[in-house]
N, C-alpha and C positions, 0 to 999 in steps of 0.2 A: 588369202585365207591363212589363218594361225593354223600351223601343226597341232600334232596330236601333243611333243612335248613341251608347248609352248602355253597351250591352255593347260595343264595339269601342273606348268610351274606358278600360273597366276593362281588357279586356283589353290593351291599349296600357301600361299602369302595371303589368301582372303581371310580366313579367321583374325591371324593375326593384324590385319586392316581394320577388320572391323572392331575387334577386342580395342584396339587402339584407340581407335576413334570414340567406344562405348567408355573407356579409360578418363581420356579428356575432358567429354561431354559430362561427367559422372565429378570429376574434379572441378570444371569450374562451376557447378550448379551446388553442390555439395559447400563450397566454399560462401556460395549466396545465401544458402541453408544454414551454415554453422552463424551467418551474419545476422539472422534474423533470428533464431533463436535464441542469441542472445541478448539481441533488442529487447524480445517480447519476455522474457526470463525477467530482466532488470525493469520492465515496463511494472510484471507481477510483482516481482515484489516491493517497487512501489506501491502499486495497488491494496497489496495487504500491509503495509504499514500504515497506509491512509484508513483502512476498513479497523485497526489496531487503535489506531485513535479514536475515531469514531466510535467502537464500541466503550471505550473508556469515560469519553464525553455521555453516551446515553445513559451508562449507569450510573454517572456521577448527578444527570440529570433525574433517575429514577428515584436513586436514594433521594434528591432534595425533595420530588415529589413527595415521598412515603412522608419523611419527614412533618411536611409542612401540610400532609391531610392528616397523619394520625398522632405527632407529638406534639401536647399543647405548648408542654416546657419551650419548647423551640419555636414555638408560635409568638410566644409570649418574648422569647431572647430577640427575635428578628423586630416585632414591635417596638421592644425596649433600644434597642440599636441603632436598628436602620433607620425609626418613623419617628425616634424621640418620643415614644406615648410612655404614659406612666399610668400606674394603679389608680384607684381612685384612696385616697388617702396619703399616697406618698409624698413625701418630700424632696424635692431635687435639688442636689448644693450643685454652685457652679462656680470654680474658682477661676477667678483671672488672675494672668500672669504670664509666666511660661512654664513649659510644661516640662520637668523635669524627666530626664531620662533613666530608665530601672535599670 
């Protein structure tokens, strides 16, 4: 059997065992910790640069929408451009050649 001063010098060093041990435990997880938050940190703000675009894209898609249910002028431009339609009376010139740069 341990003396009486032999248990009261272990117990004397248990704190600091256990501090020790809670020290380590507390450092390598903390370090798994710091690893992952800044995974998930640069994961977000990929995230929100992707969600940045996207809201860019819907409202460029909004505007065209508005555009093209309530401005005729722009109805008439995209007709004339995209579809090749013309007025009824106009006149279309068409010159061949090449095409001169402004």
């Amino acid at each position: 059997m341990k003396s009486n001063k032999e248990k009261k010098h272990n117990i004397k060093y248990a704190p600091f065992i256990i501090f020790s041990a809670l020290f380590i435990l507390i450092i390598i997880f903390s370090v798994k910790g710091v690893i992952k938050v800044y995974t998930l940190r640069s994961e977000q703000l990929a995230v929100r640069k992707n969600i940045a675009e996207i809201k860019k894209k819907n409202e460029k898609i909004e505007n065209r929408i508005r555009e093209l249910t309530y401005n005729k002028q722009y109805i008439a431009y995209i007709a004339r451009e995209k579809l090749n339609m013309i007025r009824p009376g106009e006149i279309v010139f068409k010159f061949i050649g090449k095409k001169h740069k402004k």
